[in-house]
C-alpha positions as CSV (number, residue, x, y, z in Angstrom):
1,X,0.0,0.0,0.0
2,X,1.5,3.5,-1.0
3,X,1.6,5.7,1.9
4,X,-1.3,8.4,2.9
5,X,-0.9,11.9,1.1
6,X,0.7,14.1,3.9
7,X,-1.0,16.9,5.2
8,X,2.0,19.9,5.6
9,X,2.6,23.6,4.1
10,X,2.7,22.4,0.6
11,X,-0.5,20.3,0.4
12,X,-2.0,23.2,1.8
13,X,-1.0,25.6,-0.8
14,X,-1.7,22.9,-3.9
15,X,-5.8,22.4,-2.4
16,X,-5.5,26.5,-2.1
17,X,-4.7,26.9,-5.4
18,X,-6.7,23.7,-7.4
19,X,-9.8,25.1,-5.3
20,X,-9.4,28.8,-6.8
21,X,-9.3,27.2,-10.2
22,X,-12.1,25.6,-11.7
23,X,-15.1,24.0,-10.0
24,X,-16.0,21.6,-7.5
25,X,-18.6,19.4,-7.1
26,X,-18.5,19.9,-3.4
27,X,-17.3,22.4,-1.1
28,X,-17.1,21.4,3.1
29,X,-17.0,24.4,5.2
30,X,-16.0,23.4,9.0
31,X,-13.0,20.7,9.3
32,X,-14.9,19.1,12.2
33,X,-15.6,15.6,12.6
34,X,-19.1,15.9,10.5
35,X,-17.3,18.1,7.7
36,X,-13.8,16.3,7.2
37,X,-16.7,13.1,7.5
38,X,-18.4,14.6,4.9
39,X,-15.5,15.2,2.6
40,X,-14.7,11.8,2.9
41,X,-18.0,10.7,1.6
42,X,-17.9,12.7,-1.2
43,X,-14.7,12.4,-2.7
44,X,-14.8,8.7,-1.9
45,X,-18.3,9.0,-4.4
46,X,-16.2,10.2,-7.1
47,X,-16.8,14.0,-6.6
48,X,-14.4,16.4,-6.3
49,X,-14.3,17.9,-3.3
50,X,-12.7,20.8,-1.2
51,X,-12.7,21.4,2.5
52,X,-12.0,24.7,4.3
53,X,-12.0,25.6,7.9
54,X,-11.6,28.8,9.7
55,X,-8.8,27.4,12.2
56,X,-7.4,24.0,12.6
57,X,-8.7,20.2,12.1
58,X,-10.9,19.6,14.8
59,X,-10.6,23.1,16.8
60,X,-13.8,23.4,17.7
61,X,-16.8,20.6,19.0
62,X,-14.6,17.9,18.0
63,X,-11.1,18.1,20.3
64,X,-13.5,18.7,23.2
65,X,-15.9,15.9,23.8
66,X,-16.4,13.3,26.5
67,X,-14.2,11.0,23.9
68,X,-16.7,8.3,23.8
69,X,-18.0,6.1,21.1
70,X,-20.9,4.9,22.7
71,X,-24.9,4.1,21.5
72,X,-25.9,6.7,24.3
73,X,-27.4,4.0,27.2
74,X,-29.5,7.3,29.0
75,X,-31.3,7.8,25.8
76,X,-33.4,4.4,25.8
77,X,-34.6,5.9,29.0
78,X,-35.9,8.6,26.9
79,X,-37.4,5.8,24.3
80,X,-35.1,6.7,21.4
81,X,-34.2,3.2,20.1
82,X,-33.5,4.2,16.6
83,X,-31.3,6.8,17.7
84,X,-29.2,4.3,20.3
85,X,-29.4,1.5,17.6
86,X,-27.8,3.6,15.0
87,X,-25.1,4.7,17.4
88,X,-24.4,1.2,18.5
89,X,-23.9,0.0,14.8
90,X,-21.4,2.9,14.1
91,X,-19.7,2.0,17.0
92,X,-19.3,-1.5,16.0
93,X,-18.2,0.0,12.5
94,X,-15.7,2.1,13.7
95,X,-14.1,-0.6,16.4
96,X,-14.2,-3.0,14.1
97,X,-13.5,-2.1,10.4
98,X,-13.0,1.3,10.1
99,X,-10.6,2.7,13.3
100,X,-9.5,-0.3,15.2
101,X,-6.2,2.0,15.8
102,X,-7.9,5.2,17.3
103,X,-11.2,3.3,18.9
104,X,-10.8,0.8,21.6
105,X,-12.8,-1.0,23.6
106,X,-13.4,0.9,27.4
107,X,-15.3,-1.4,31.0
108,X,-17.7,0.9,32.7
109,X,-19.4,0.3,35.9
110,X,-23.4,1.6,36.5
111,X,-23.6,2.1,40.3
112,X,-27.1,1.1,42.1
113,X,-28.2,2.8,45.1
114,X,-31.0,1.1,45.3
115,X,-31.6,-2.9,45.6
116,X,-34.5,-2.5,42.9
117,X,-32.1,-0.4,40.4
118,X,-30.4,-4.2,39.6
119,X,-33.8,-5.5,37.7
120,X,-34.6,-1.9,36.1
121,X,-31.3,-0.5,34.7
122,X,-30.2,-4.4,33.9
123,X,-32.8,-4.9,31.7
124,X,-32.2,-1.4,30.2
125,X,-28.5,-2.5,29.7
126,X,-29.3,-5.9,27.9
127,X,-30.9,-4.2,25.7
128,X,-28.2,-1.9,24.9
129,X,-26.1,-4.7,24.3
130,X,-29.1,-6.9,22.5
131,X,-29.7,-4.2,20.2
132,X,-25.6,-3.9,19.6
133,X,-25.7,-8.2,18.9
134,X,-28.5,-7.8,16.3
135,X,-27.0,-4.6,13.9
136,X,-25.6,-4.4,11.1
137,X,-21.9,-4.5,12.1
138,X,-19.8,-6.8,15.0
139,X,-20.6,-5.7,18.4
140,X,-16.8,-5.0,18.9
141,X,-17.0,-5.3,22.8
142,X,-18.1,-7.7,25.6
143,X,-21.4,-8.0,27.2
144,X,-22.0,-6.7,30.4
145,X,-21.9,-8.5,33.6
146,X,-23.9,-7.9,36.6
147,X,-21.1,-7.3,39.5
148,X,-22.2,-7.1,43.8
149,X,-20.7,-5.5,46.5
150,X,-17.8,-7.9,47.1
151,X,-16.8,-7.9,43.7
152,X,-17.3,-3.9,43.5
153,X,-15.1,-3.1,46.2
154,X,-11.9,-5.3,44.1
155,X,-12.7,-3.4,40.7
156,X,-12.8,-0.1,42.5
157,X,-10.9,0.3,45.8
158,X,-11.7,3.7,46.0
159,X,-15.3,3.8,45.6
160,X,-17.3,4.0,48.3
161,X,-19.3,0.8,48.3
162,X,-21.1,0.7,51.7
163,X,-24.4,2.4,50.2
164,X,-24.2,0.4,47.3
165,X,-26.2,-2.8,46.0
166,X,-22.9,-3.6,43.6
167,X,-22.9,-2.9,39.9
168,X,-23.0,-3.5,36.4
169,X,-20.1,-3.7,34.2
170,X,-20.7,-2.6,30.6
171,X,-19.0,-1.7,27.6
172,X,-18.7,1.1,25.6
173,X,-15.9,2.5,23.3
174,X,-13.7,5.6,23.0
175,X,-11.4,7.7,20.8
176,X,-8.7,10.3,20.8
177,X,-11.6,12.8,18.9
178,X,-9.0,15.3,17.4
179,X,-7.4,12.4,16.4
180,X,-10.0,10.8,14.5
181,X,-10.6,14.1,12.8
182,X,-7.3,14.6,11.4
183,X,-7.2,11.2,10.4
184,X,-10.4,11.5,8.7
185,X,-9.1,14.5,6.9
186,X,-6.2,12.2,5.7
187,X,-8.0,9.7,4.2
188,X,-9.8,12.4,2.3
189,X,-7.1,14.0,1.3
190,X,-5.5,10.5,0.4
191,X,-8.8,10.3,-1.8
192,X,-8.0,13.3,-3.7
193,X,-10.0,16.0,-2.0
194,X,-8.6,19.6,-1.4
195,X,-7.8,20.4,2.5
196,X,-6.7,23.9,4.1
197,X,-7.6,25.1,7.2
198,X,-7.5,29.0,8.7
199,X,-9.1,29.4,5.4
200,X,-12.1,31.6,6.6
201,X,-15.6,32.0,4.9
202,X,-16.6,35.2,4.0
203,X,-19.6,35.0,1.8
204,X,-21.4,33.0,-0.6
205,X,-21.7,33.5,-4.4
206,X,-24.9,33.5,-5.8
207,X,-26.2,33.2,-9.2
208,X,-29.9,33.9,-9.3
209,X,-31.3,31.9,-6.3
210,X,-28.6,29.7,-6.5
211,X,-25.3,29.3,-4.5
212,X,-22.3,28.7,-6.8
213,X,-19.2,29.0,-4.1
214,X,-18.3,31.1,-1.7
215,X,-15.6,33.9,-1.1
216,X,-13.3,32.8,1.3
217,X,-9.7,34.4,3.0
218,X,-6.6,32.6,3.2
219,X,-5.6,33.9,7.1
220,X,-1.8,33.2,7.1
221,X,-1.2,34.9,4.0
222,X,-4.0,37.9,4.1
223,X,-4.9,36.5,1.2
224,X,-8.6,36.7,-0.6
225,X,-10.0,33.7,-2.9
226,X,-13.0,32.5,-4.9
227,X,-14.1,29.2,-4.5
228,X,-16.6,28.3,-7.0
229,X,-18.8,24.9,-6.2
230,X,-21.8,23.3,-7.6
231,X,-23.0,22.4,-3.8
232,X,-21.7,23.8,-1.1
233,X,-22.7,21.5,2.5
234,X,-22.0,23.6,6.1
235,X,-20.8,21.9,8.7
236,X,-20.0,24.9,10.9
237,X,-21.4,23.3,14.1
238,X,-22.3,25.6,16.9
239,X,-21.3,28.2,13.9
240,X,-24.6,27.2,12.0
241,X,-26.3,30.6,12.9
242,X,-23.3,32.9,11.6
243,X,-23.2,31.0,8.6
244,X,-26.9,31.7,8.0
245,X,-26.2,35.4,8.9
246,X,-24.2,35.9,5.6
247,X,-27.0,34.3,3.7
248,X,-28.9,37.9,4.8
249,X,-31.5,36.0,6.3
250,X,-32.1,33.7,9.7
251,X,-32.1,30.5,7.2
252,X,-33.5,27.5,8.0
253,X,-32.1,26.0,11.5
254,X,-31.7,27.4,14.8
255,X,-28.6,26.0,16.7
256,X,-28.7,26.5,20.2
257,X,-25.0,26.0,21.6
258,X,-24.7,24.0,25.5
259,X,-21.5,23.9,27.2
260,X,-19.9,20.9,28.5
261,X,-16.8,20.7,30.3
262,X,-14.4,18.0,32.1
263,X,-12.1,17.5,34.1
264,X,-8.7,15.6,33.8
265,X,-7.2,14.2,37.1
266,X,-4.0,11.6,37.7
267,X,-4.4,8.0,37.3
268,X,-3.8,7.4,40.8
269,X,-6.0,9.2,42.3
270,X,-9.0,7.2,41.5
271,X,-8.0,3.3,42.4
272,X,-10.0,2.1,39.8
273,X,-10.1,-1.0,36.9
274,X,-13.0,0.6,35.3
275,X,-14.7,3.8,34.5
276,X,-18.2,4.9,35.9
277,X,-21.3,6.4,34.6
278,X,-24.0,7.2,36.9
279,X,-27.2,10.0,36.3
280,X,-26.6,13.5,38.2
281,X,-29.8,16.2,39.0
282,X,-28.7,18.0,35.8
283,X,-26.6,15.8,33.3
284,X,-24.5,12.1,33.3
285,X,-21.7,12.0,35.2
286,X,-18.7,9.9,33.3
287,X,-15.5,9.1,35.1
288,X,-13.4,7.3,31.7
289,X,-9.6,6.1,31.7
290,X,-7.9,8.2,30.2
291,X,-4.2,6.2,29.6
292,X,-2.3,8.0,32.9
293,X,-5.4,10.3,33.8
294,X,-9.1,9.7,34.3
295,X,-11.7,12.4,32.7
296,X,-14.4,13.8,34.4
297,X,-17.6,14.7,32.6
298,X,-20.0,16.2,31.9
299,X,-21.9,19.5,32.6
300,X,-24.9,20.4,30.1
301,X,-25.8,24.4,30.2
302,X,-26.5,26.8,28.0
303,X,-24.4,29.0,26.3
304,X,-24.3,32.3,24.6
305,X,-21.1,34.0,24.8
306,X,-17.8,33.5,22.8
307,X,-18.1,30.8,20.5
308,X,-14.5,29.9,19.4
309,X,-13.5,30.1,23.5
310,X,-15.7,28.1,25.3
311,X,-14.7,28.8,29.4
312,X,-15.4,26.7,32.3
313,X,-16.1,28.8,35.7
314,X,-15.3,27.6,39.0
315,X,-19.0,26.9,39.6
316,X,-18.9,24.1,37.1
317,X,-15.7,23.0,38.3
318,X,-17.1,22.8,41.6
319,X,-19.8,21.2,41.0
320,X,-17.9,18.0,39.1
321,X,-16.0,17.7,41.5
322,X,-18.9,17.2,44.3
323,X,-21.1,15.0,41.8
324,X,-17.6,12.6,41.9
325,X,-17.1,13.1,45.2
326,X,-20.0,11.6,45.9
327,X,-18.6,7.8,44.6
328,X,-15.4,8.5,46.4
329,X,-13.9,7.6,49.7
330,X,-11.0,10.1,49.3
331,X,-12.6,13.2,47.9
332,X,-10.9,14.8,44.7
333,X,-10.1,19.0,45.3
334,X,-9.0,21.8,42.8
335,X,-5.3,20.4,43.5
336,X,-6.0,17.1,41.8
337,X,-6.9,18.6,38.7
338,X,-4.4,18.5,36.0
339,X,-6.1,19.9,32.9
340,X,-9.8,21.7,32.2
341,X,-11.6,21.9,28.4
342,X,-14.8,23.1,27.6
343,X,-16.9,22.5,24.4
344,X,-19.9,23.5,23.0
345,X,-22.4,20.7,21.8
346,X,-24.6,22.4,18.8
347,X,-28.6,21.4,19.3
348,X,-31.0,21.5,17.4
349,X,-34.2,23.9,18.8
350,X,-37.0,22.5,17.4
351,X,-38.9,25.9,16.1
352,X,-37.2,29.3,15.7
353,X,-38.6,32.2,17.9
354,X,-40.8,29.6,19.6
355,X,-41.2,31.9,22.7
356,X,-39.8,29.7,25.0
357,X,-36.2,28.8,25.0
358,X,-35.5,24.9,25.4
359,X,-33.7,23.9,27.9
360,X,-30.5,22.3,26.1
361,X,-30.8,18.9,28.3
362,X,-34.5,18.6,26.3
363,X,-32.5,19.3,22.9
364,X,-32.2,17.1,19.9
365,X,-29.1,15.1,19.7
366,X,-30.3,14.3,16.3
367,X,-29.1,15.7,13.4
368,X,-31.1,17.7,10.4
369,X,-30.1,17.9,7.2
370,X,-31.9,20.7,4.8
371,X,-31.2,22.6,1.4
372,X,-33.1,25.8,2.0
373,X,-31.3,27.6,-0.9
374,X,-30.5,25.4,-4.3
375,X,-26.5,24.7,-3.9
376,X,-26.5,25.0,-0.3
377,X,-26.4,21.9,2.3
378,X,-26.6,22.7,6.1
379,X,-26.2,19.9,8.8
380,X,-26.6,20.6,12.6
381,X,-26.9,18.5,15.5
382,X,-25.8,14.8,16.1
383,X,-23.2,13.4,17.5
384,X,-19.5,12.3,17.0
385,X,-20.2,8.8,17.2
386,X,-23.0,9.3,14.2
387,X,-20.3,11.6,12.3
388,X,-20.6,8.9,9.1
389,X,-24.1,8.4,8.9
390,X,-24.3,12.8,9.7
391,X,-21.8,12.8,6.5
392,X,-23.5,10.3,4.3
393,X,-27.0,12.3,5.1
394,X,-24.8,15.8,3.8
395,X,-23.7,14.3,0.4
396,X,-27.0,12.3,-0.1
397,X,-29.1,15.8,-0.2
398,X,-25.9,17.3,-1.8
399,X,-25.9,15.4,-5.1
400,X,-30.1,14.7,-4.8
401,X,-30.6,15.8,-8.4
402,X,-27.2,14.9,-10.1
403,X,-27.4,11.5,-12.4
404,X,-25.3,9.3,-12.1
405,X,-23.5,9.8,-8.6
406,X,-22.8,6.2,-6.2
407,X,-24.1,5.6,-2.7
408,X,-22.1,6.5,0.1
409,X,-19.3,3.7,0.1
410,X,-17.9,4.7,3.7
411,X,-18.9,1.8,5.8
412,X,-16.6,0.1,3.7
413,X,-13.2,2.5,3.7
414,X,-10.8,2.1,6.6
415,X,-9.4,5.3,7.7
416,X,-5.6,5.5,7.1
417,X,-3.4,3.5,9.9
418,X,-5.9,1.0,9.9
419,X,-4.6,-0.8,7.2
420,X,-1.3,-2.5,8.9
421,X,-2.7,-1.7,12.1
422,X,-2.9,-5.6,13.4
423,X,0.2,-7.1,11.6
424,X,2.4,-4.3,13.4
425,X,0.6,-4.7,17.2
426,X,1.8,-8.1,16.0
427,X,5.3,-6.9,15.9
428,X,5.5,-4.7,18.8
429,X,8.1,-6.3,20.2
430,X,10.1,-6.5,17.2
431,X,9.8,-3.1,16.6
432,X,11.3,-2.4,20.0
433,X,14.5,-4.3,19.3
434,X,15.0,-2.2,16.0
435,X,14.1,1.3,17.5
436,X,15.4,0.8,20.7
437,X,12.2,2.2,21.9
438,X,10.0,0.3,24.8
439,X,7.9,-1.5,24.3
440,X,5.1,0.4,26.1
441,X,6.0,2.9,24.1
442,X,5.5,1.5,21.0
443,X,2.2,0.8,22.0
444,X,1.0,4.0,22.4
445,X,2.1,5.2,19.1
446,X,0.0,2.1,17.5
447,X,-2.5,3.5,19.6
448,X,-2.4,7.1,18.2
449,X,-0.6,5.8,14.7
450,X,-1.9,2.4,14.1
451,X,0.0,1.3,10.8
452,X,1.2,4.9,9.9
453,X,3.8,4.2,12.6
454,X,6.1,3.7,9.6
455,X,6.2,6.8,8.9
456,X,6.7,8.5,12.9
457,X,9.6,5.5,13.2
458,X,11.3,6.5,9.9
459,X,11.9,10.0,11.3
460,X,13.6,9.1,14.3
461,X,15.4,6.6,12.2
462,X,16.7,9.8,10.0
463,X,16.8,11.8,12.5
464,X,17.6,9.5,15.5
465,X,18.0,12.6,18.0
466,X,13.9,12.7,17.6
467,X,13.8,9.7,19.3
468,X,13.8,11.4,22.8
469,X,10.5,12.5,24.8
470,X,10.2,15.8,25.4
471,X,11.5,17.0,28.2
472,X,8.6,18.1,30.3
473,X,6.0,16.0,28.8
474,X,7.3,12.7,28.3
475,X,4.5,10.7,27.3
476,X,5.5,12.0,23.9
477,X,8.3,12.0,21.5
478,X,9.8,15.0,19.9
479,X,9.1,13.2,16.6
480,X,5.5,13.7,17.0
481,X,5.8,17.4,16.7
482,X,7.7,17.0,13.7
483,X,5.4,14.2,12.4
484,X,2.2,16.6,13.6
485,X,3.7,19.3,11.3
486,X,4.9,17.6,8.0
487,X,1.6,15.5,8.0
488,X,-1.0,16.4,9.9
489,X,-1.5,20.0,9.1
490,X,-0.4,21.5,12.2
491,X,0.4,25.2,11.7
492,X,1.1,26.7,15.1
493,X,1.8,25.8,18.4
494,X,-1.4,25.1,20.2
495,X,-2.4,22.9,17.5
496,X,0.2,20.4,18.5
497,X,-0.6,20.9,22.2
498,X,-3.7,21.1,22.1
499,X,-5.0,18.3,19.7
500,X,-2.4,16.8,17.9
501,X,-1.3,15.7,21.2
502,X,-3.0,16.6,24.7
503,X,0.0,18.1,26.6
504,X,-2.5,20.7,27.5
505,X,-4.7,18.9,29.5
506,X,-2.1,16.1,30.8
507,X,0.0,18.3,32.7
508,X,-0.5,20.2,35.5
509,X,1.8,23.2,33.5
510,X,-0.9,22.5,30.8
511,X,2.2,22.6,28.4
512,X,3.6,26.0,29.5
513,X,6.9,24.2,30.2
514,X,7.6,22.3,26.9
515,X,6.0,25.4,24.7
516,X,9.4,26.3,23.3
517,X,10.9,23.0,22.9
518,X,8.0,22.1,20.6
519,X,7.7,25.1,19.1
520,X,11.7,25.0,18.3
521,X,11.2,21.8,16.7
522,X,8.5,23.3,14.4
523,X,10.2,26.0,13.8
524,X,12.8,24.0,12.4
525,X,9.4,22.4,9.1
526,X,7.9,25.4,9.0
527,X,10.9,28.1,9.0
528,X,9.8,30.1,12.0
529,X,12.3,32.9,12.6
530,X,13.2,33.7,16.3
531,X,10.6,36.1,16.9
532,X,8.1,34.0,15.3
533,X,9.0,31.3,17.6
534,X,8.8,33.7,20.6
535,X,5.3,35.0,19.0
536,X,3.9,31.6,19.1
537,X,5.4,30.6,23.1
538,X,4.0,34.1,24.1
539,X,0.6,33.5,22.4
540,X,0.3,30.0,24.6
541,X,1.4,31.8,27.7
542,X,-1.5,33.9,27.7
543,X,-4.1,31.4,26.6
544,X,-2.6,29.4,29.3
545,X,-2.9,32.0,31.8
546,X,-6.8,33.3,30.5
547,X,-8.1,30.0,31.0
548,X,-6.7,29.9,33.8
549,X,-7.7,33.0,35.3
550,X,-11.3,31.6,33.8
551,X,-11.4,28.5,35.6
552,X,-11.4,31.3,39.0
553,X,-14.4,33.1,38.1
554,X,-18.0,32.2,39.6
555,X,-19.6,32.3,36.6
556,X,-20.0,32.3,32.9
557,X,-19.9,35.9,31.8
558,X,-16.7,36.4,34.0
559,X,-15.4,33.1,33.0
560,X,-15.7,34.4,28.8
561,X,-14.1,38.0,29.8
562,X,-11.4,36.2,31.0
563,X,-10.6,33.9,28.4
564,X,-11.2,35.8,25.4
565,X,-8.4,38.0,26.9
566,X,-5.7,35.4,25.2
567,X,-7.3,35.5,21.4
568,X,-6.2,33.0,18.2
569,X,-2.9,33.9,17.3
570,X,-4.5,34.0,13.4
């Protein structure tokens, strides 16, 4: 198999250029998980395809979920078994054929308070698995198990079991989500479509009622460009509205946004072989392993501020850390918590100016797909474990009245590092003896890699001094930040800490400390200049410090003054 087209400087420029000259059949706006999803599908149809984002792969929504791949067991409470069905066959999908690399298997335990919760949420789990068994695709993970107090207390030392009735262990899946973008956008890429990011939207061309492409600016180089397209599909997310806005109307979908935020604490303070899920008065609370840390999650309120900065307050820090505290023997404080993110989940209101605002815990996590204007595709809602079938809905009203154009072939296209993926977990130990690497080690890069390790293991072979972990954040090699740069798109600093790796939530410096190493090594792809370097370490300083300072305030308005004090450095 020839190796993946790289995303780097120069790939950028060439889908710059090929997309200001001539036509595509389809144009993604938003590099999300939905949009590079939606490229995919496309391009994988036989279209040509372009996809542009505002900032990086994945900068939005998608770097700052829960991380789960999962049916979604609290919605069959809620009696929506086609939406839990469909979730649970893409999760099999993705486990299984698609991104056995990136998605793995995950054991949670469902606490009961209660002696009569065993009969009620055990039938409700049965049939989470029941309907996982009978789906299209392999289940991809065990059955649950129903587990009692003795057996509790040796999974998870550190959970208070006295006012338990035991558990049940179940299975779900998760993902590196920032990973799985860029990866998607490889594989569309490797498929032929054009990707470049801080590429910003700035209107739409019309021809009578029709959209024909859109105007767009190139931010790095302050420079404007046409893009002309025969359909153009948004996948702005929580964006939806502004997109509209340029339209010169309120278009077709309203898109309420609803903050959710986590936490991520040590390993060791949580004695624990399996995650947890259990209901809280407001939301689900999630405690999932999370390699050396566990993350905490999830809050669910509305938001309405800055849309690019999502900030979490002390209040929903606080209370986290008491709905957790409630499972624990040792309570967790604010000095256990490594890192903080906050996202914004885009729902789907279901009338516009209804009277009544929703609140955003009664909002559709189903998506809609329209085309309110010929040429024009918008897609809202969902969630990132429904990203494909989201995609395939895009391109399906996309291409509605062109002859001639395949079904959606994605259920059937393994994202790049799957292929080789087995035969080199195979030869982990191999592969230590050659690299002189650990073996641990080269587990985690078939975890983040899966066969695309070639490539990360070539560079250190070149450039054997790459070999090292970095020196305040050693769970990674330097050759990542090189490899992040010359092919996964990574322009500046924070989108190598930040999402092509997670330095800044895995240490309690939140990356502060490595900031010019990495950026040094970039410097050295992407010909920084010494002030550029210092540009880029300054600009993470500050963010650093805003969301800090954010994380202090009591609530959300003071939280968003804070943090929009540290703005994108494009």
């Amino acid at each position: 198999m020839t190796q993946p087209i790289a995303l780097n400087p120069d790939s950028r420029a060439a889908a710059i250029a090929a997309m200001a000259d001539g036509e595509l059949d389809v144009l993604v706006v938003g590099a999300g998980v939905v949009g590079a999803g939606a490229a995919l599908d496309a391009v994988t149809r036989g279209l040509s395809v372009g996809l542009i984002e505002q900032r990086d792969l994945a900068s939005g929504t998608s770097s700052r979920s829960s991380k789960l791949v999962h049916g979604g067991l609290r919605y069959l409470e809620m009696f929506d078994f086609a939406l839990v069905k469909e979730a649970l066959e893409e999760r099999g999908l993705l486990l299984t054929r698609l991104a056995p690399h990136l998605v793995r298997p995950v054991p949670f335990l469902y606490p009961l308070q209660h002696a009569w919760e065993r009969p009620y949420v055990g039938a409700g789990i049965a049939l989470y698995d029941a309907m996982a068994m009978a789906g299209k695709y392999e289940m991809g993970v065990p059955r649950h198990k129903h587990v009692f107090r003795k057996e509790l207390a040796r999974l998870a030392p550190d959970v208070r079991t006295d006012a338990l009735h035991g558990a049940i262990r179940y299975y779900d899946a998760q993902v590196d989500d920032a990973r799985l973008v860029v990866t998607l956008a490889r594989t569309a890429a490797n498929n032929g479509a054009h990707v470049a990011t801080r590429t910003q939207v700035t209107g739409f061309l019309r021809e009578g009622e029709r959209i024909v492409g859109v105007t767009a600016r190139d931010l790095e180089n302050g420079v404007d460009l046409t893009v002309r397209a025969r359909t153009v599909i948004n996948a702005a997310g929580v964006w939806t509205d502004q997109i509209q806005e340029m339209l010169g109307g309120e278009g077709a979908l309203d898109v309420d946004a609803s903050k959710g935020i986590h936490l991520v604490v040590p390993r060791d303070r949580i004695r624990s072989e399996t995650g947890f899920i259990t209901k809280t008065p407001h939301s689900v609370l999630f405690v999932i392993p999370w390699d050396r840390h566990w993350i905490i999650g999830t809050t669910d309120t509305p938001w309405d501020l800055d849309l690019a900065h999502p900030a979490a307050s002390r209040t929903d820090i606080d209370y986290l850390l008491d709905q957790v505290n409630a499972l624990l023997k040792v309570p967790l404080d604010h000095s256990d918590v490594v890192g903080v993110y906050a996202g914004l989940r885009p729902l789907l209101k279901p009338l516009r100016k209804a009277g009544v605002e929703a609140e955003t815990t009664k909002l559709s996590r189903e998506h809609t797909t329209i085309s309110p204007i010929p040429g024009l595709v918008l897609i809202a809602g969902g969630k990132l474990t429904t990203y494909r079938v989201m995609a395939r809905d895009a391109v399906d009203v996309a291409v509605a009245d062109v002859e001639g154009v395949r079904p959606s072939l994605t259920d059937r296209v393994p994202l790049v590092g799957a292929y080789g993926f087995e035969a080199r977990s195979n030869q982990r130990v191999a592969l230590s003896r050659v690299t002189g690497l650990e073996v641990g080690r080269i587990d985690r890069l078939l975890g983040r890699y899966g066969g695309l390790v070639d490539e990360v293991l070539a560079l250190v072979e070149r450039r054997p001094e790459l070999g090292r972990p970095l020196e305040h954040a050693d769970a990674y090699l330097a050759a990542e930040v090189v490899y992040a740069v010359t092919h996964e798109g990574a322009r500046h600093l924070d989108d190598v800490l930040a999402r092509r790796t997670r330095i800044s939530i895995e240490t309690f410096d939140r990356g502060t400390l490595c900031a010019r190493e990495v950026a040094t090594l970039m410097a050295g792809e992407l010909g920084w200049s010494r002030a550029e370097v210092e540009r880029e370490v300054d600009h993470w300083m500050r963010r650093v410090e805003a969301e800090r300072q954010s994380q202090l305030m009591p609530t959300d308005t003071e939280a968003d003054e804070a943090r929009v004090q540290a703005p994108d450095i494009v």
